[in-house]
C-alpha positions as CSV (number, residue, x, y, z in Angstrom):
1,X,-11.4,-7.6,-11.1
2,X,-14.1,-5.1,-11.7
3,X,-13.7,-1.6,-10.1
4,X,-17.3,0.4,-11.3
5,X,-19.6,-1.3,-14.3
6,X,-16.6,-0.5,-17.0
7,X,-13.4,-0.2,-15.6
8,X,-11.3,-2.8,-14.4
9,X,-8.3,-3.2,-12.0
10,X,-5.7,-5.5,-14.4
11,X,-2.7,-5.2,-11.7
12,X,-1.7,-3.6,-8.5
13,X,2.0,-1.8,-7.8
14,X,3.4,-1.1,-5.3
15,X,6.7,1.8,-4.6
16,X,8.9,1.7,-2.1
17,X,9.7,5.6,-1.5
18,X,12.8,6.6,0.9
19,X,12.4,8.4,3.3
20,X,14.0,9.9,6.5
21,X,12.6,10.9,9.9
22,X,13.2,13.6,12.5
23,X,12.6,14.5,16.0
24,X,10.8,17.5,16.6
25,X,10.2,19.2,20.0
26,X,7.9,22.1,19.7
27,X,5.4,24.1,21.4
28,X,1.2,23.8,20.3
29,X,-1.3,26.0,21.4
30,X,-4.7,24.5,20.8
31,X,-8.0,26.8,21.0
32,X,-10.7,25.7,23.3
33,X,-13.6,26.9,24.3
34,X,-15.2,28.2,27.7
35,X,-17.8,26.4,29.8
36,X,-21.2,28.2,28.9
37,X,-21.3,30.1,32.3
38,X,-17.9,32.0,32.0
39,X,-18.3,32.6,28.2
40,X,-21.8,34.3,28.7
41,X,-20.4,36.3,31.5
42,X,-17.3,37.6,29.8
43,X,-20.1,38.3,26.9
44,X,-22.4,40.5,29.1
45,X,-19.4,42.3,30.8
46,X,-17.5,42.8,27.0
47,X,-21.2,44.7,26.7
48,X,-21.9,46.2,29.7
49,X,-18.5,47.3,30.3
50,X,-18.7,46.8,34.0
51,X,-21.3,45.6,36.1
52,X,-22.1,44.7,40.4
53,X,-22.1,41.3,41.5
54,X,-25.3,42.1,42.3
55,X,-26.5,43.0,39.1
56,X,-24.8,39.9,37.2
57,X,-26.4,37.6,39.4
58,X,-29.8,39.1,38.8
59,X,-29.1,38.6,35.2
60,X,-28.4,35.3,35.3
61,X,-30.9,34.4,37.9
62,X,-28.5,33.3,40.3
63,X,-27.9,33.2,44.0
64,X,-25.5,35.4,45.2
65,X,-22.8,31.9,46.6
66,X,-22.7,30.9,42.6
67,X,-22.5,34.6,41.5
68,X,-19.2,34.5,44.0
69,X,-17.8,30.9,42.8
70,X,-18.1,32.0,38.8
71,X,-16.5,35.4,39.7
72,X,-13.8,33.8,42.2
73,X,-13.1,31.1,39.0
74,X,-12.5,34.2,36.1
75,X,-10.6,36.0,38.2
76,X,-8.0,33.0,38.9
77,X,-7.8,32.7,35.6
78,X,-7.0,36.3,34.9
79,X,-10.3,37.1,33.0
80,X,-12.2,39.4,34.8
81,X,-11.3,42.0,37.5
82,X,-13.4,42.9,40.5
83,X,-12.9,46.1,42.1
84,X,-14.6,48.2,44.7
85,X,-18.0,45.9,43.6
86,X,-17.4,46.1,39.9
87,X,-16.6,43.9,37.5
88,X,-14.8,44.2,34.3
89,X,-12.9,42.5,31.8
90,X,-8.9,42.0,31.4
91,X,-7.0,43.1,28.9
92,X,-6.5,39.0,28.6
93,X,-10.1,38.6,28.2
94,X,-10.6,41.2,25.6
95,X,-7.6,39.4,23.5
96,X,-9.8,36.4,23.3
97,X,-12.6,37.9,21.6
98,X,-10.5,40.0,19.1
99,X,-8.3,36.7,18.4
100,X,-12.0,35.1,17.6
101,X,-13.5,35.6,14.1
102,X,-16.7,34.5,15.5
103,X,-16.5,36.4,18.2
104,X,-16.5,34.0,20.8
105,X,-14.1,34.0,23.6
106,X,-11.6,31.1,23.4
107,X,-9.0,30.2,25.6
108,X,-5.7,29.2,24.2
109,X,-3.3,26.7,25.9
110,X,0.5,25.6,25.0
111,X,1.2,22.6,25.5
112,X,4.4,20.1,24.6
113,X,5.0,17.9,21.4
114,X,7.8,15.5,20.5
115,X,6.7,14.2,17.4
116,X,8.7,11.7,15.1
117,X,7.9,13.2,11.7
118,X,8.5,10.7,8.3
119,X,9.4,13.0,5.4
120,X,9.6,11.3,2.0
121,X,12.8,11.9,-0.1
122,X,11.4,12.2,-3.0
123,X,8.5,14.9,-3.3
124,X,10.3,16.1,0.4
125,X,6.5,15.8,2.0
126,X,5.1,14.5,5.3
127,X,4.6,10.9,5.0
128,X,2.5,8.0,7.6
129,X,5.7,6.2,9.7
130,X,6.3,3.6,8.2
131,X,4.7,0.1,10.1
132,X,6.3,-2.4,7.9
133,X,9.4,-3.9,6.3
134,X,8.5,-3.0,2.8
135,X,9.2,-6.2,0.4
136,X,12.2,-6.5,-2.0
137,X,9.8,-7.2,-5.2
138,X,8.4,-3.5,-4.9
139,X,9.6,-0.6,-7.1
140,X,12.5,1.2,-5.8
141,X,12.1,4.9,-5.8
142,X,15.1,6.6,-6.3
143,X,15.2,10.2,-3.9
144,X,15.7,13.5,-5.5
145,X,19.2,15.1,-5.7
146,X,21.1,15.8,-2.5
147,X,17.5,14.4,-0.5
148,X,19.7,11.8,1.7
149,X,21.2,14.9,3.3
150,X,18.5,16.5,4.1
151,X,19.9,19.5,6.4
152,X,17.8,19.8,9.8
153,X,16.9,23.6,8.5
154,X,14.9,21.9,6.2
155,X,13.3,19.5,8.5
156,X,12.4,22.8,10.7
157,X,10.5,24.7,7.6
158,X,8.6,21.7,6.1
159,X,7.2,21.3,10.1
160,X,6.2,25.3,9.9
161,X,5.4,25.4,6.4
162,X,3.6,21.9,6.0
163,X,2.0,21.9,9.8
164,X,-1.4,22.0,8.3
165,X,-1.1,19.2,5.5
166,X,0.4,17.3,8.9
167,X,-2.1,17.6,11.5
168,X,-4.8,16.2,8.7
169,X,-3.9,13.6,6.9
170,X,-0.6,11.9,9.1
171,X,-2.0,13.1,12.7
172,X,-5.8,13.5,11.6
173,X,-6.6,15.4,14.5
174,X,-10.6,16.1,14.8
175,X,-10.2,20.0,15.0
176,X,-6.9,20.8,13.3
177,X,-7.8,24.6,12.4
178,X,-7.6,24.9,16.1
179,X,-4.4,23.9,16.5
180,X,-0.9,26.0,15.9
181,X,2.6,25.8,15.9
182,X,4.1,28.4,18.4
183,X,7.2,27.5,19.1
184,X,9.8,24.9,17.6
185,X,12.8,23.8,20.5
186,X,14.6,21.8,18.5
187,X,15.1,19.0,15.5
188,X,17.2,16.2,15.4
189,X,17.5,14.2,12.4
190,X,16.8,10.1,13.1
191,X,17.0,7.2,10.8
192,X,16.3,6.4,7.0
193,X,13.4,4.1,6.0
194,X,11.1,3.7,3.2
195,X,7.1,3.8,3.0
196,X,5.2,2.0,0.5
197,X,2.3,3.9,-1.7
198,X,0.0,1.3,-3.5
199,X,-1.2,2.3,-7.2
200,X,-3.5,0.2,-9.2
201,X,-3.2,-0.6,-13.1
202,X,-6.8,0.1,-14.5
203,X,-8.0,-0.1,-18.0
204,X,-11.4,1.6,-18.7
205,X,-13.8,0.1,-21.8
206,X,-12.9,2.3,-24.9
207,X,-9.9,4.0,-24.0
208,X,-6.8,2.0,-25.3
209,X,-3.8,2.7,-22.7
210,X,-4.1,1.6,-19.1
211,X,-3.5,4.2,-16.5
212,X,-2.1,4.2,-12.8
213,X,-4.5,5.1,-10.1
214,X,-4.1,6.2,-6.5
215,X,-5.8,6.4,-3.3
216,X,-6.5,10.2,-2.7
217,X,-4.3,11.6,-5.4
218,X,-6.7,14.2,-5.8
219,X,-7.4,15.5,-3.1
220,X,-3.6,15.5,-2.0
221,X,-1.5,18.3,-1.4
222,X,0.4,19.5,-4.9
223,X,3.8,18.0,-3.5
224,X,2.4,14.7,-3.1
225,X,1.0,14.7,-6.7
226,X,4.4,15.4,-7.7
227,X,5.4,12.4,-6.5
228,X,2.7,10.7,-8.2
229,X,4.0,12.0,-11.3
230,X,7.3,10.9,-10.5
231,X,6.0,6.9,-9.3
232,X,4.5,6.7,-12.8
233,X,7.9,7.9,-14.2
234,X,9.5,4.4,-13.0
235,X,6.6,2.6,-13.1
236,X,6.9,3.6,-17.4
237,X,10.8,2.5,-17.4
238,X,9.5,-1.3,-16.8
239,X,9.3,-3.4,-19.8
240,X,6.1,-5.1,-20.1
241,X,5.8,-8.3,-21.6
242,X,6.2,-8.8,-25.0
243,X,3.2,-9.9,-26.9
244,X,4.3,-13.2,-29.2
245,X,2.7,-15.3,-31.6
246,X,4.8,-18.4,-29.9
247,X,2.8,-17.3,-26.5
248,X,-0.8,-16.7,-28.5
249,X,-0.3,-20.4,-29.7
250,X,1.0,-22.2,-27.0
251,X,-2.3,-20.4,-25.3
252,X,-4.2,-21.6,-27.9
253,X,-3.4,-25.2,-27.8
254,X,-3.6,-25.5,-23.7
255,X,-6.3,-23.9,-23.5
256,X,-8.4,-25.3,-26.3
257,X,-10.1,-21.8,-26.9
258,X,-9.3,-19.1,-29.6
259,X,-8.3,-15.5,-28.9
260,X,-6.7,-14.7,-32.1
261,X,-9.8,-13.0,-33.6
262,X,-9.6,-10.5,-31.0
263,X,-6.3,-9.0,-32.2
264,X,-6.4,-5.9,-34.6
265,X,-4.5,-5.3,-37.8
266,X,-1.9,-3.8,-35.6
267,X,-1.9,-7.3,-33.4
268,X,-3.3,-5.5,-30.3
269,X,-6.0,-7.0,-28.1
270,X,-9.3,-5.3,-28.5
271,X,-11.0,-6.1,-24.5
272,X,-13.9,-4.4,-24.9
273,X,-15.0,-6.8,-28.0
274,X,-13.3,-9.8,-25.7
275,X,-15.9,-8.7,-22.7
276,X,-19.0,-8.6,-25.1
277,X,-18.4,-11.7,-27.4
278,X,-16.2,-14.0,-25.7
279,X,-17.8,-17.7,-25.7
280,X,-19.2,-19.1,-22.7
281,X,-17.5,-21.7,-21.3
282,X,-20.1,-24.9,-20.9
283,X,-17.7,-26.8,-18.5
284,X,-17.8,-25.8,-15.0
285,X,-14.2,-27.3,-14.7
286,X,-12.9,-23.8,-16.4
287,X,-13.4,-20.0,-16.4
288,X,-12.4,-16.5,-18.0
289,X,-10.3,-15.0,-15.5
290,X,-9.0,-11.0,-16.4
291,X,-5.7,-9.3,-14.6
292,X,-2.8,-10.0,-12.8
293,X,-3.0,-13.6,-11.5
294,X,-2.4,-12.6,-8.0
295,X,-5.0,-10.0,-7.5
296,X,-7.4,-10.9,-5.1
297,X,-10.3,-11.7,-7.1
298,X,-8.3,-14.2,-9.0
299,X,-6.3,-16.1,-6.1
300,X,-10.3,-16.7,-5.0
301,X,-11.1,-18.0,-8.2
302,X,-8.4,-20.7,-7.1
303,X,-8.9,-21.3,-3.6
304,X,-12.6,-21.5,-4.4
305,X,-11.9,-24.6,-6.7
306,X,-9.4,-26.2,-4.3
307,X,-12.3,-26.0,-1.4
308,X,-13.9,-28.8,-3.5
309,X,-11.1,-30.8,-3.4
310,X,-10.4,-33.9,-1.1
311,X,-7.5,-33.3,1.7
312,X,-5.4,-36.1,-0.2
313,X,-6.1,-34.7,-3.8
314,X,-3.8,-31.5,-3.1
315,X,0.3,-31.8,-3.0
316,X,2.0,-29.2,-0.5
317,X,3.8,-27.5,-3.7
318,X,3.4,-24.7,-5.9
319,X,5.0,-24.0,-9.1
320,X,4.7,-20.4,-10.9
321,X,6.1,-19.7,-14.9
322,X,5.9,-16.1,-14.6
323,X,6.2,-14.1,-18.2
324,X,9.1,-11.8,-19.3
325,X,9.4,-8.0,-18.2
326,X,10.2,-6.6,-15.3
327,X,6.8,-5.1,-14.5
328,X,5.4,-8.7,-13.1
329,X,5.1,-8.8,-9.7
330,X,5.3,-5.5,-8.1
331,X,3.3,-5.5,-5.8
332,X,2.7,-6.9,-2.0
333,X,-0.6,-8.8,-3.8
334,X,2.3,-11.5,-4.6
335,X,3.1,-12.1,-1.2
336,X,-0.3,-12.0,-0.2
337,X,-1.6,-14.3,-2.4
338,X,1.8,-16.9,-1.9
339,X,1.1,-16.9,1.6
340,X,-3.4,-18.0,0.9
341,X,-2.1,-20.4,-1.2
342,X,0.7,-21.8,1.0
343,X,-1.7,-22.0,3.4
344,X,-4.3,-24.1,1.8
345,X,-2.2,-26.4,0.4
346,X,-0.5,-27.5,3.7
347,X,2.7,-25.6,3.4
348,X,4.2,-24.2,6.4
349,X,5.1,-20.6,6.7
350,X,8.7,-20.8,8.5
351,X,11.0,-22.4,8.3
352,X,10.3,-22.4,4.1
353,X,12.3,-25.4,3.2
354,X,9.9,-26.3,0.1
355,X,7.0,-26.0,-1.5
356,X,6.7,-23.0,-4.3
357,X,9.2,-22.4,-6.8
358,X,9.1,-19.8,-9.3
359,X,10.0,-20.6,-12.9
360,X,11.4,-17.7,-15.1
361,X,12.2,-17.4,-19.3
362,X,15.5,-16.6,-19.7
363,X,14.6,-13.3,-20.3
364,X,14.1,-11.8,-16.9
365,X,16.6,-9.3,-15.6
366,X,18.9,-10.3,-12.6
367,X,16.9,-7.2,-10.9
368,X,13.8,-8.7,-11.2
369,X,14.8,-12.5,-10.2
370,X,16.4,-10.5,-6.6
371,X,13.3,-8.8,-5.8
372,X,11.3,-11.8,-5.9
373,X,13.9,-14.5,-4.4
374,X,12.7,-13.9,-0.7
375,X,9.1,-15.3,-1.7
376,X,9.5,-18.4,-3.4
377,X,11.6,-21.6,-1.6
378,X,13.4,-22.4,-5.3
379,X,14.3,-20.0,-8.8
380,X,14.9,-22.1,-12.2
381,X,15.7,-21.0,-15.5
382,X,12.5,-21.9,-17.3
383,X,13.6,-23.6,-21.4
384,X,12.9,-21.9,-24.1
385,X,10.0,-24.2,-25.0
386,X,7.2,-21.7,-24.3
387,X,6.2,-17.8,-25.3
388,X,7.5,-15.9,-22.6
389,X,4.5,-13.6,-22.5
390,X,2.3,-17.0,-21.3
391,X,2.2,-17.5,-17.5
392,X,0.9,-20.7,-16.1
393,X,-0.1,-21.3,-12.1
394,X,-0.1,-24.9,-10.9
395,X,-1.7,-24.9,-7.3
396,X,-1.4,-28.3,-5.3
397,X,-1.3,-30.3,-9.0
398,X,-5.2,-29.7,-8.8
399,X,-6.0,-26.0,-9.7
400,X,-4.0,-24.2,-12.7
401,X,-4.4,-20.8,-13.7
402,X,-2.9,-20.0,-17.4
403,X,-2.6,-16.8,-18.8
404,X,-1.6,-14.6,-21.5
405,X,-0.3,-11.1,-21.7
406,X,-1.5,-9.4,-24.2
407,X,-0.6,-5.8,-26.3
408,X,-3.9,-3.3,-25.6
409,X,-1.0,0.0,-26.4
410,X,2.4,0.1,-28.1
411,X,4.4,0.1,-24.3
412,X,0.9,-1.8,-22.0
413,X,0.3,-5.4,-21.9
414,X,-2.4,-7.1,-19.6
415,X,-2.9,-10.6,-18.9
416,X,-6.2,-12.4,-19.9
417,X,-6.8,-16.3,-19.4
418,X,-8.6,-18.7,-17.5
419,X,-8.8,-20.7,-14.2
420,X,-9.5,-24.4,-14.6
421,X,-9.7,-28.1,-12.4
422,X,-9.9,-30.0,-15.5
423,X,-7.4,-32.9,-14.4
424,X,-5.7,-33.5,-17.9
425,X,-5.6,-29.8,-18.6
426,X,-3.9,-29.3,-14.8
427,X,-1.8,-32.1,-15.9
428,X,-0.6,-31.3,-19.0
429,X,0.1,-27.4,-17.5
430,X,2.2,-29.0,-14.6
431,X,4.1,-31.4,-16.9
432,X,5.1,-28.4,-19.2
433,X,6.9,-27.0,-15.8
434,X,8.7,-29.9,-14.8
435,X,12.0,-31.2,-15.6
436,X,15.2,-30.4,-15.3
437,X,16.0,-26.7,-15.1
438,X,19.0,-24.4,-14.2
439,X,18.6,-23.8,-10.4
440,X,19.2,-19.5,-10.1
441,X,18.5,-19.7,-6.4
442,X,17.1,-22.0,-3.8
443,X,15.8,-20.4,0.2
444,X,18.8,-20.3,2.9
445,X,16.3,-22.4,4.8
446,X,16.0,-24.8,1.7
447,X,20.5,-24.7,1.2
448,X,21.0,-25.8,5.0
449,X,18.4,-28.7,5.1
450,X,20.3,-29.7,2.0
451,X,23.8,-29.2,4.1
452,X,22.2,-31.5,6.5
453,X,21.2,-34.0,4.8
454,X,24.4,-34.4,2.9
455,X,26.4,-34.6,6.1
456,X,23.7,-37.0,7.1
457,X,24.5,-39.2,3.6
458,X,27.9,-38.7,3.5
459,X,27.9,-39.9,7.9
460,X,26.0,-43.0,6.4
461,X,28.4,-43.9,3.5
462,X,31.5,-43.6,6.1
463,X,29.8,-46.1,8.4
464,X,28.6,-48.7,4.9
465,X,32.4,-48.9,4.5
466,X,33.5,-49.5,8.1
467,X,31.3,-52.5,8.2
468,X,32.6,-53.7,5.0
């Protein structure tokens, strides 16, 4: 996935950050300003001084009925006072201009908020409410000491203090340096929850490291770019996959193409030479495919090739070998992309009996297989018989998708591979994943079909031996 002519989106992330919300009641006044008539007659009188209705209504080429009704309008609302057939201003009317850098009369009115304010526990900022269950197979963030408890004292003074930053970017209101905070009623602390701020893994030609990216991180407030800092804290405690000669063969011999002349004396991947001379693959039935196998440009490259396929030519299942390392995965890009290729396969969504199971090395932490059980129907323990940096897709036994995760830095892999419809290369991948494997978890929906049926087989044996 390309993002600008030389830098390139290799995965996506995504953190789930706690946070907690409150109730605030407090009192707004918001600035408006006059209709054009009473604005330019406070401006003449704020002049003049004083003046006749007479003489106003001459300057404004008026009869004297709309001279009264404009007059009659101020002084309800305390603007202007008329006495013995002068006009002058209130002290309430002077206010406005002085309050006015401009020097234009506004009116200010108060009116009532209850707003239900998300503040994260983390960087302690203002935070969008959150509008979704955030998936298990995201990064936990953990919250800054003593942030669960957040006093409502503190609630009060990050409304006050923050009020700006909050009317922006979480309320985007259209003229916020019109609007103020005059009085605060109350807070009430509510519930905890958790919001989830996307990142991307880019890698740029000739820089060596990959870096984290996010959407407006610059033009954020300094608080949130603390948290930034402190998202690519634990994004840097999780292990990457580890680059193996076992993978960069295995690779090799599936694939039937050569990547080991891209590696450097200190066996790391050099892209930008990959980009420039990697071969050009002749058969249509394959192609290069770069990043995270579930980015959006790569689950295309896979639905594009089963679109040519017959109906009957796709099998309602998916099978998955993801690689070691607990950084594969994080991100809702993997649900996304399980749920387009459920869908054009002929899986159902619910109830998820069968269909996509996820095959993992020995390697992989208990963490990582319980953020990622929820997604796929089945878990098994993938043998020892492959790298454990490879990964290999099989879609529908039609489309396969094998990859390889390769060392560009000391600490940063990222996966390179290809895409292919090739029958005998999609069936040599999907015989590699089969057999019989250690099952680590199977879908509640999955374990009581099984239930079922077994009372079902076990009600059928009872009845074989009553007839006998």
């Amino acid at each position: 996935m390309t993002d600008g002519l030389h830098t390139f989106v290799v995965d996506t992330l995504g953190f789930r950050v706690p946070c907690r919300s409150f109730h605030v009641r407090a009192n707004i006044t918001r600035d408006r300003p006059l209709p054009v008539v009473d604005e330019f007659v406070l401006r003449l009188l704020r002049i003049c001084g004083q003046l006749t209705l007479m003489r106003l209504a001459e300057f404004f080429g008026f009869a004297r009925t709309e001279t009264e009704r404009v007059v009659r309008d101020l002084v309800a609302k305390e603007l202007i006072v008329a006495e013995d057939n002068e006009l002058r201003l209130t002290t309430r009317a002077a206010a406005l201009f002085r309050a006015s850098a401009e020097e234009e009369p506004r009116l200010v009115e108060v009116e009532p908020w209850v707003e239900n304010v998300w503040i994260d526990l983390v960087s302690r900022t203002f935070v969008p409410r959150p509008r979704q269950r955030a998936h298990r197979n995201l990064i936990d963030v953990q919250p800054a000491s003593g942030a669960t408890d957040l006093p409502v004292d503190f609630a009060r003074v990050a409304f006050e203090e923050n009020f700006r930053d909050y009317i922006t970017r979480v309320r985007r209101l259209r003229e916020p340096d019109r609007v103020s905070i005059h009085s605060i009623a109350g807070v009430e602390p509510d519930r905890y929850g958790s919001v989830v701020i996307t990142g991307r893994k880019v890698i740029t030609i000739g820089d060596r490291r990959p870096r984290l990216e996010f959407d407006g991180a610059s033009e954020a407030p300094k608080q949130f770019r603390t948290m930034i800092e402190n998202l690519a804290t634990e994004y840097g405690q999780l292990d990457q996959p580890r680059a193996q000669t076992t993978s960069l063969v295995d690779f090799e011999r599936f694939a039937g193409l050569q990547l080991r002349t891209y590696f450097d004396q200190n066996q790391e991947f050099d892209l930008a030479r990959w980009l420039a001379e990697r071969p050009q693959l002749d058969n249509s039935s394959r192609a290069w495919v770069l990043g995270a196998s579930y980015l959006e440009a790569n689950v295309k490259a896979v639905v594009d090739r089963l679109n040519t396929k017959k109906p009957d030519q796709i099998k309602p299942e998916i099978r998955w070998l993801r690689p070691a390392g607990g950084g594969w995965g994080m991100s809702a890009d993997l649900s996304s992309a399980l749920e387009i290729l459920r869908r054009i396969v002929g899986l159902p969504e619910t109830p998820r009996f069968s269909g996509s199971t996820l095959l993992m090395p020995r390697a992989v932490g208990n963490i990582s297989q319980k953020r990622i059980s929820r997604l796929f129907e089945r878990g098994e323990e993938f043998s020892a018989k492959l790298g454990t940096s490879l990964e290999v897709l099989v879609v529908g036994r039609t489309v396969a998708m094998l990859l390889i995760h390769v060392s560009v830095d000391r600490n940063e892999t990222i996966p390179v591979g290809i895409v292919t419809d090739h029958p005998d290369q999609v069936a040599r991948l999907d015989g590699q994943l089969r057999g019989e494997h250690r099952q680590v978890w199977v879908s509640k929906a999955r374990r009581r079909l099984e239930a079922d049926n077994q009372d079902s087989s076990n009600s059928d044996r009872t009845l074989d031996l009553l007839e006998e």
